[in-house]
PLY file of the C-alpha trace (Angstrom):
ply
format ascii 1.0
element vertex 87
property float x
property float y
property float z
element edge 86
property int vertex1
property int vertex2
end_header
60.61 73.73 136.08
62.49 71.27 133.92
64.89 73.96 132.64
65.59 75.10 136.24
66.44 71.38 137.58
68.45 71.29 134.42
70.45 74.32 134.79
71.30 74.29 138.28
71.64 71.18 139.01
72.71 69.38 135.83
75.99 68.57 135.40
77.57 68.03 131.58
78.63 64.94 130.60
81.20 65.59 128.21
83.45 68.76 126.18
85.56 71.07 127.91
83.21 71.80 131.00
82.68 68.23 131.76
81.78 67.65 135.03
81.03 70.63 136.06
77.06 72.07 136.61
75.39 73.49 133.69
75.01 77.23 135.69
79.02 77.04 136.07
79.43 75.71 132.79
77.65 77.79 130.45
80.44 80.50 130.16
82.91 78.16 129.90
81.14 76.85 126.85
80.49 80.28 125.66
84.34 81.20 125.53
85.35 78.07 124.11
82.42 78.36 121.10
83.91 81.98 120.49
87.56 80.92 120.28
87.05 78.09 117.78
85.03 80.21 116.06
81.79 78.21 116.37
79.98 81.49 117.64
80.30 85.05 117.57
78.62 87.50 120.22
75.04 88.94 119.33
73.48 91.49 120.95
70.09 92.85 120.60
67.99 95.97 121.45
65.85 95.11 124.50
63.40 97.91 123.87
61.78 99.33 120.86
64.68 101.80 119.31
63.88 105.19 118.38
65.79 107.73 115.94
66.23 111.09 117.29
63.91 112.11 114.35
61.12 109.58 115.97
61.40 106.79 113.35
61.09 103.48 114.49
64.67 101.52 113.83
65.32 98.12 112.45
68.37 97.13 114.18
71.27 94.64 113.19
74.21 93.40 113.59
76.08 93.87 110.56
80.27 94.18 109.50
80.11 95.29 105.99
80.14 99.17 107.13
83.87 98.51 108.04
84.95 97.53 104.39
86.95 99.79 102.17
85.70 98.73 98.98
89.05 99.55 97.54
90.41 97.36 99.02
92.26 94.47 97.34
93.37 91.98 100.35
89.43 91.47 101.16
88.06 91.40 97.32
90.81 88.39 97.21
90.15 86.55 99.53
86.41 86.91 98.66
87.68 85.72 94.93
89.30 82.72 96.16
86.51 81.53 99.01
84.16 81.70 95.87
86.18 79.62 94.05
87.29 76.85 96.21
85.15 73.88 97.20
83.70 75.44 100.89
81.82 77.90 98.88
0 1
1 2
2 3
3 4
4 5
5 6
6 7
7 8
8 9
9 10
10 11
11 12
12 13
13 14
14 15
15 16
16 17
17 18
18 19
19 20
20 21
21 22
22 23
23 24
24 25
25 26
26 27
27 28
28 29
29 30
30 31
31 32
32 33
33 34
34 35
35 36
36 37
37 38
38 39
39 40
40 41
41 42
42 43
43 44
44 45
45 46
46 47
47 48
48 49
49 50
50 51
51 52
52 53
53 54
54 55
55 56
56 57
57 58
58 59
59 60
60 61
61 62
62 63
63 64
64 65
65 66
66 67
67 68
68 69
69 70
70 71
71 72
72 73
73 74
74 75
75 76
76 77
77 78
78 79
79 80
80 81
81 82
82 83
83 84
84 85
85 86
């Protein structure tokens, strides 16, 4: 019940939506997070997945498939993050 009052009739009080009601604002808040990189999309399955050999799947989200390990740009980059104070 609290959640409900909350979301549709709340209105934020500050940050790029402000003003507006928490319903409306919510995707406004989602683009903004995405574009200043303070979140990325996730997605998960909403059902148990199943492998076309009948396994049961563990499913996630995950980048690393895309590198060429050859590469040289990324492994630099890599290098220098490791070696700089954010690491």
């Amino acid at each position: 019940m609290c959640y409900l009052e909350g979301f549709y009739k709340g209105i934020m009080m500050m940050g790029p939506a402000e003003g507006q009601r928490v319903e409306e604002a919510k995707p406004v808040i989602k683009e903004f997070m995405i574009k200043e990189n303070m979140a990325c999309i996730y997605y998960e399955p909403e059902s148990e997945v199943i492998s076309r050999s009948e396994d049961k799947c563990c499913v996630a989200l995950k980048f690393q498939w895309l590198l060429e390990y050859g590469e040289e740009s990324w492994k630099n980059e890599v290098k220098e993050h490791i070696g700089s104070d954010k690491f």
